[in-house]
Every structure is written in structure tokens, then in C-alpha cells.
C-alpha positions in Angstrom: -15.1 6.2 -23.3 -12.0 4.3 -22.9 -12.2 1.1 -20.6 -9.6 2.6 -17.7 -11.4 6.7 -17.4 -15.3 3.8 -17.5 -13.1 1.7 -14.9 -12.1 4.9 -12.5 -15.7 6.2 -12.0 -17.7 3.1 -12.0 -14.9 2.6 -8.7 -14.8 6.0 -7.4 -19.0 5.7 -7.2 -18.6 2.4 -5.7 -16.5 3.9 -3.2 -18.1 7.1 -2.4 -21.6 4.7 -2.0 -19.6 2.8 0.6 -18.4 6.1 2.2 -22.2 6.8 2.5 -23.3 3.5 4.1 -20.2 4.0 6.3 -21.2 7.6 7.8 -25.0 6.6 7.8 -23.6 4.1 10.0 -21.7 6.5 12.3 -25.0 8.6 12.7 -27.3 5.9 13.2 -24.8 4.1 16.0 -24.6 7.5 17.6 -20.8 7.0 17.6 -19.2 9.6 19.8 -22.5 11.1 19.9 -21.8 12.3 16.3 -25.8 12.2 15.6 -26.2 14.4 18.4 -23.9 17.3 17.5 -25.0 17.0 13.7 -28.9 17.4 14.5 -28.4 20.1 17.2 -25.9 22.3 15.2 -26.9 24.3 12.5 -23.8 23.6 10.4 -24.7 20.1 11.1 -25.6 19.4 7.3 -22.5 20.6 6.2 -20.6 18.5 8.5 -22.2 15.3 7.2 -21.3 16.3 3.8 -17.5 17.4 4.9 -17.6 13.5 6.6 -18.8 12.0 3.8 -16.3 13.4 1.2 -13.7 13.2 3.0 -14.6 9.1 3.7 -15.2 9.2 0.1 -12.3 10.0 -1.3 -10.4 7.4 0.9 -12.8 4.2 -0.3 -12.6 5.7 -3.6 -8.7 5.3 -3.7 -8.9 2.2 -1.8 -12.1 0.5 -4.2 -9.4 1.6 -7.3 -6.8 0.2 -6.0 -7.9 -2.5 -5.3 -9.4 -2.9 -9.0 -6.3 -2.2 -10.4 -4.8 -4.6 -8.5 -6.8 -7.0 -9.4 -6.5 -6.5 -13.1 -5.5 -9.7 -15.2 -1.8 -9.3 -16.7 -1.3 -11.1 -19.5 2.3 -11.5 -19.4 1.9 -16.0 -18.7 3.5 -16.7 -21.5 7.2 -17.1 -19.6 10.5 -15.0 -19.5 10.6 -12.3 -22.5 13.6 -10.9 -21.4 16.3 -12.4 -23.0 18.8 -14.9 -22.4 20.2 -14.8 -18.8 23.8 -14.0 -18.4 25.6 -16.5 -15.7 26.7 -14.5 -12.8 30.4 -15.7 -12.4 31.8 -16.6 -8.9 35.4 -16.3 -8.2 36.9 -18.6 -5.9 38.0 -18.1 -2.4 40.7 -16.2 -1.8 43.8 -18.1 0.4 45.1 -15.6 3.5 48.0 -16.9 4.8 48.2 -16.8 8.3 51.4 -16.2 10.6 53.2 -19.0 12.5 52.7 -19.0 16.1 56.1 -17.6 16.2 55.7 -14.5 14.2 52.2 -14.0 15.7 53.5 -14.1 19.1 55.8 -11.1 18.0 53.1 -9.4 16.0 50.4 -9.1 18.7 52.6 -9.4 22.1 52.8 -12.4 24.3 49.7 -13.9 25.2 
């Protein structure tokens, strides 16, 4: 199996295990009396599981991304690209400017 497809689901179980760990928390903190309406329901079973993969796909993309991400690139050995072209900068352009005279007649008396 390659190394990236062995990579994906070692990941993807790691983050459907925390998934698990995560709504066994919610049950067993009672939050919003979420153990409540799963023991008293008869769909309550089905509701965990909805939960669960639904949490697990999100840790899963978030455990792989994070491994991805965390991959070592082994592109240290300096620039590759070529020999960089120098940008060339013009010089400022002059504007002349009116006298006061002329600008007095240009823009009105002031």
C-alpha cells in the first residue's frame, strides 16, 4: 500500500477514535441533556451513531490536515528557480508646477 492511501486511514481512524472519545464525552457530561433524549428515545441509538459520524468526519479532516501539514519538505537545499531578474525602477517623474501668477488665473483668486 502506498505510504500517502497507509497515511490517510491510519489519520482518518485516529480521528474518528477522537470523534468517539468526544461524543462519549457529550453523553457522559449530560450536555444539553443529550444522555437523556438518547436513552429515552427509541431512535436514540441511531442518533449516537448520526453524532458520531458526523464528529468523525470533521476530526478526520482536521487529524489529516494536520499530518499533511506537518509533512517534512525536502526542498532545504536553497533557491531552484533560477537566476532572479532585477526589477528596474524608473526615476521620478518632474511636474512642473504653475507660477503663482498663472495659478491665480487657473483656479480663481484665492
Amino acid at each position: 500500500m502506498p505510504k500517502l492511501i497507509r497515511l490517510y486511514i491510519t489519520h482518518v481512524a485516529i480521528g474518528f477514535g477522537i470523534a468517539a472519545a468526544f461524543v462519549g464525552m457529550l453523553l457522559y457530561f449530560n450536555v444539553a441533556t443529550l444522555w437523556h433524549l438518547v436513552s429515552t428515545s427509541d431512535k436514540g441509538l441511531l442518533a449516537v451513531v448520526i453524532l458520531w459520524i458526523s464528529n468523525g468526519v470533521i476530526f478526520a479532516g482536521v487529524q489529516f490536515g494536520i499530518a499533511v501539514m506537518r509533512l517534512k519538505d525536502d526542498d532545504d537545499e536553497g533557491p531552484r528557480g533560477g537566476l532572479r531578474q532585477h526589477v528596474m525602477r524608473p526615476e521620478h517623474a518632474t511636474i512642473p508646477v504653475p507660477a503663482d501668477e498663472e495659478r491665480k488665473s487657473l483656479f480663481g483668486k484665492r
